[in-house]
TORMI-707211 format. One record per residue (C-alpha): y negated, x, z; residue in three letters. Coordinates in nm, 4 decimals, decimal comma, always signed. Example, Ala and Ser with C-alpha at 12.3 -4.5 7.8 and 13.67 -1.06 7.14 Angstrom:
residues 2
+0,4500/+1,2300/+0,7800/ala $
+0,1060/+1,3670/+0,7140/ser $
end
This chain:
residues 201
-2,6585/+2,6467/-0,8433/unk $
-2,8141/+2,4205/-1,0477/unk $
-3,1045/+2,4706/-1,2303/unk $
-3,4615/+2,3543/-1,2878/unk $
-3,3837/+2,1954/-1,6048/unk $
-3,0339/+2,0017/-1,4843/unk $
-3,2437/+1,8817/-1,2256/unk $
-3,5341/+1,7539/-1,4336/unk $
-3,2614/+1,5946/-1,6452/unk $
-3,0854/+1,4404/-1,3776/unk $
-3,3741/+1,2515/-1,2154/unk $
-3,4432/+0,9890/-1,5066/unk $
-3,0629/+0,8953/-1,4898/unk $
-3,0963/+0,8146/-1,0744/unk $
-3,1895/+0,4775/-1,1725/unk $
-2,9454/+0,3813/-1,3925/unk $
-2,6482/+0,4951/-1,2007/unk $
-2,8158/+0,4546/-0,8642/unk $
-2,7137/+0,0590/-0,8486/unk $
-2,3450/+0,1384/-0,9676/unk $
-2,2056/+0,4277/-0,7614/unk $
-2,0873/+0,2360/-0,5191/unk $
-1,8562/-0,0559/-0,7214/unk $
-1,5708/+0,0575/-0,7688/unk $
-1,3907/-0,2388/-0,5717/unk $
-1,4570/-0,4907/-0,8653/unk $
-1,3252/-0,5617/-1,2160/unk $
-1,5833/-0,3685/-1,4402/unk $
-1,7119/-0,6164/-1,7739/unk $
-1,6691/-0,9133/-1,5541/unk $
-2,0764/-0,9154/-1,3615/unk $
-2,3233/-0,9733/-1,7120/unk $
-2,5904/-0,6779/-1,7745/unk $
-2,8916/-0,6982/-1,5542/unk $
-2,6867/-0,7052/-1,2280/unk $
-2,6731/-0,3922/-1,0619/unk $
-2,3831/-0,4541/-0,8108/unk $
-2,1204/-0,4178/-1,0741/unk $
-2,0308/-0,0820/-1,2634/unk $
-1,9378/-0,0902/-1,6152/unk $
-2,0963/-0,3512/-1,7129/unk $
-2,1320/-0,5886/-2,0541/unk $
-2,3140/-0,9316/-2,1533/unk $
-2,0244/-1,1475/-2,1382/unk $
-1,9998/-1,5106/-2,2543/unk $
-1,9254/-1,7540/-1,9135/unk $
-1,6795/-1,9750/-1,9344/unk $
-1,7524/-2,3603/-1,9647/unk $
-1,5530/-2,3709/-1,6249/unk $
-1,1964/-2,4951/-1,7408/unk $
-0,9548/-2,4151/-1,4737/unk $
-0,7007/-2,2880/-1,7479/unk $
-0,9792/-2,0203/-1,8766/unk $
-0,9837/-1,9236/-1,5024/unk $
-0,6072/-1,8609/-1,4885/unk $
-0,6190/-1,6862/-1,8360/unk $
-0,8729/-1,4579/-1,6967/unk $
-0,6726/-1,3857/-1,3702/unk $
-0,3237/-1,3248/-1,5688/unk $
-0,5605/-1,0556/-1,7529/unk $
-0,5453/-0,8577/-1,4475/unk $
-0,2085/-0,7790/-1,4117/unk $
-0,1313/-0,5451/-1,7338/unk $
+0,0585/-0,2480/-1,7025/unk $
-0,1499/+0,0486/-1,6882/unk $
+0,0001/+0,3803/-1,6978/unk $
-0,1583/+0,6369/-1,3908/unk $
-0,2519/+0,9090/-1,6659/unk $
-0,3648/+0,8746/-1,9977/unk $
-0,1218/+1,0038/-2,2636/unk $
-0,2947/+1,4015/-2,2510/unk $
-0,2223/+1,3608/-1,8549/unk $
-0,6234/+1,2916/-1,7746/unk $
-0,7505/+1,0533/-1,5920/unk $
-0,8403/+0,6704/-1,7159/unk $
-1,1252/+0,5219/-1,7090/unk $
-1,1234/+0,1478/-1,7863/unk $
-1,4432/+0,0424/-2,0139/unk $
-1,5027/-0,3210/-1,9306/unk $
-1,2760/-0,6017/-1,9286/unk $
-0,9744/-0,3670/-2,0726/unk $
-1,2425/-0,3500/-2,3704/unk $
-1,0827/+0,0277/-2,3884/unk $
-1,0227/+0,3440/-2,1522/unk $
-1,1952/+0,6927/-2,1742/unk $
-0,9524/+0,9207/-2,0643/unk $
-1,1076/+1,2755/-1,9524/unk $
-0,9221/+1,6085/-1,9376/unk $
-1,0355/+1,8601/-1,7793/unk $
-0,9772/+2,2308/-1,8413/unk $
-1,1077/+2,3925/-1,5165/unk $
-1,0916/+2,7555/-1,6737/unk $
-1,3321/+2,7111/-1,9515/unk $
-1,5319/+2,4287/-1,7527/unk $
-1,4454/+2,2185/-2,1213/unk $
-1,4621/+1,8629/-2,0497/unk $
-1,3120/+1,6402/-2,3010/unk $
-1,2906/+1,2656/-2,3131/unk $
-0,9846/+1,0270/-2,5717/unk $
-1,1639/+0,6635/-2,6605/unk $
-0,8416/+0,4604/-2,5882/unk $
-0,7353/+0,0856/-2,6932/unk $
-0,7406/-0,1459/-2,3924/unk $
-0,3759/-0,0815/-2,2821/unk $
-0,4598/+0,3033/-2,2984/unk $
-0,1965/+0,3910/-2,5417/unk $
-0,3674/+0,4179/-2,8881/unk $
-0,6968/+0,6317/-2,9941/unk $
-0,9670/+0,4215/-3,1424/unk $
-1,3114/+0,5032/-3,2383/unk $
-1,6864/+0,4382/-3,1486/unk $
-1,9726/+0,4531/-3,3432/unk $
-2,1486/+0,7058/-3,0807/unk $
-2,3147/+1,0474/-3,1370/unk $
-2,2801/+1,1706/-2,7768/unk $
-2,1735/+1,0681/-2,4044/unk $
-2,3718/+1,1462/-2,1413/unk $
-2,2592/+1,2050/-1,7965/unk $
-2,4326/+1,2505/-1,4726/unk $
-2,1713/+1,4488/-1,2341/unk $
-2,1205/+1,6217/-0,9131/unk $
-1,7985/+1,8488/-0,7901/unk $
-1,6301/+1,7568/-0,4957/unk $
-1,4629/+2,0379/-0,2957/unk $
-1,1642/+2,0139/-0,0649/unk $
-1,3707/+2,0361/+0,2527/unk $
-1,6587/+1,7968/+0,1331/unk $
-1,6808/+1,5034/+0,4210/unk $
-1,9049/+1,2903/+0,2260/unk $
-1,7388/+0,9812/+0,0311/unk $
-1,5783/+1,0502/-0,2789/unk $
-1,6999/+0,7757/-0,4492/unk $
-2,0656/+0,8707/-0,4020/unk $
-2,2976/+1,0873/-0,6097/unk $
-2,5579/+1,3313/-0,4319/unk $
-2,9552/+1,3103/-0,5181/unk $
-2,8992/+1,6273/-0,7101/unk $
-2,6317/+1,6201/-1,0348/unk $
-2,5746/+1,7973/-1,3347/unk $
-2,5610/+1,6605/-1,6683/unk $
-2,2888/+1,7029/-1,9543/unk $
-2,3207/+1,5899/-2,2938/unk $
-1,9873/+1,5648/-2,4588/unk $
-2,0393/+1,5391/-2,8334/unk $
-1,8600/+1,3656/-3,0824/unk $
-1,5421/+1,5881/-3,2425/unk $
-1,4682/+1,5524/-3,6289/unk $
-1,7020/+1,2050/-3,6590/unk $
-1,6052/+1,0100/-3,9880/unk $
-1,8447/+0,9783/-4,2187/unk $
-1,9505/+0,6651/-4,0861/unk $
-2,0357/+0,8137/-3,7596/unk $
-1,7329/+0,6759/-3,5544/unk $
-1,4822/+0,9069/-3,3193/unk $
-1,2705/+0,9001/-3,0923/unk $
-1,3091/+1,2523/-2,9526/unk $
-1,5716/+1,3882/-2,7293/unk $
-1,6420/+1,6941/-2,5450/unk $
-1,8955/+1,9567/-2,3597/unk $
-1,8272/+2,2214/-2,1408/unk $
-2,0398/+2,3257/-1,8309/unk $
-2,0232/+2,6118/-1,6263/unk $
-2,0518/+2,3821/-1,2810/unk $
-1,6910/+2,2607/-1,3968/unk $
-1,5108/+2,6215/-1,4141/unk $
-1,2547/+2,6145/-1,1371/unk $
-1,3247/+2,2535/-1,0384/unk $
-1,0569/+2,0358/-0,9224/unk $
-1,2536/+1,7023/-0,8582/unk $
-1,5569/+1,5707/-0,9563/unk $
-1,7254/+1,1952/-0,9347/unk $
-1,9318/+1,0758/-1,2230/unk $
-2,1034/+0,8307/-1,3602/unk $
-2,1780/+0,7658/-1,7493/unk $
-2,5014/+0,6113/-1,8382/unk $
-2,3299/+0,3948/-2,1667/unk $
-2,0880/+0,4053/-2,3857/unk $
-2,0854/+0,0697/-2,6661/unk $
-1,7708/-0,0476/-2,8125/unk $
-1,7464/-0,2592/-3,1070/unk $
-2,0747/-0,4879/-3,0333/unk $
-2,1080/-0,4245/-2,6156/unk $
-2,2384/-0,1663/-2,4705/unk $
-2,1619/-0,0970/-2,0938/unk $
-2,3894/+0,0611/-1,8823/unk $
-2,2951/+0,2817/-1,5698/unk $
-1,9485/+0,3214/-1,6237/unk $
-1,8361/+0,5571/-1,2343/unk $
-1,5280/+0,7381/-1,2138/unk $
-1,3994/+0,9699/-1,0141/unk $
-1,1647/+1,2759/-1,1412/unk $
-0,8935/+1,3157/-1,1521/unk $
-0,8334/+0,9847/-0,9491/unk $
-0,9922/+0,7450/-1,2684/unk $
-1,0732/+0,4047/-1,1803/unk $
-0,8107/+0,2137/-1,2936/unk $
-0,6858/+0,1395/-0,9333/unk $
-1,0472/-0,0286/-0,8622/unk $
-1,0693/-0,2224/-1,1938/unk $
-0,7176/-0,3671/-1,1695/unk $
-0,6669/-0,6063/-0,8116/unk $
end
């Protein structure tokens, strides 16, 4: 049952994620920030219209991806294979845990970020609603940096709520997360499915 105060915390976030809970059929990275139709989203520099750029940009597309991240959790691609999250769930502590990835999800690298903030809902087996969609009311998880260098980067995150003890599946949505010099905004995801079938076509 969620509480006044997860409520009162998950009302300011509605409008941020509102516009990007529904995506996940595009390449996130690829609509520039301001457009709310896209989900993880970036300014990105447009191309002077070369057809060659146009094929390099559709060749991107086709990288192998692996279905799990290397701790078996589920990937979540950050932009324009900018880098995956990958989140692992333990379902018996409700400890949520989240690996900054390289682009091809193989490596750990780091971000220069105190905290990531997710706005999240648990699906159950008999829920009819989409799975894609969050509900008016969500809880919110702060997953915290692990072991931060000294100059404030890691590549570790993680929270724990009760909400996620015994939880199989959950859909999400994380209000930003900046890599190197972009930040991307509304980054949704579903667990354990990921996104990496919707960002790659």
């Amino acid at each position: 049952m969620p509480s006044p105060e997860s409520r009162r915390m998950a009302r300011p976030l509605m409008p941020l994620i509102a516009g990007g809970l529904l995506f996940l059929t595009g390449c996130p990275g690829e609509t520039p920030k301001g457009n709310t139709s896209g989900g993880s989203q970036a300014t990105v520099e447009k191309h002077d219209g070369k057809e060659d750029d146009h094929e390099d940009d559709h060749d991107d597309h086709h990288h192998h991806h692996a279905e799990k991240g290397p701790h078996g959790g589920a990937l979540v691609a950050i932009g324009h294979d900018d880098a995956h999250l990958e989140f692992v769930l333990d379902a018996d502590t409700g400890a949520l845990t989240a690996y900054v990835l390289d682009g091809e999800a193989e490596k750990p690298i780091s971000i220069k970020q105190a905290n990531l903030q997710l706005a999240f809902a648990v699906r159950h087996a008999d829920d009819e609603e989409d799975e894609h969609e969050l509900p008016e009311m969500l809880e919110v998880l702060t997953l915290a940096a692990v072991s931060p260098d000294s100059d404030g980067k890691a590549s570790q995150f993680s929270g724990q709520a009760d909400e996620l003890k015994g939880a199989e599946k959950f859909t999400a949505a994380l209000t930003s997360v900046t890599v190197g010099e972009k930040r991307f905004e509304k980054v949704a995801f579903s667990y354990p499915e990921g996104n990496e079938d919707d960002h790659h076509h």
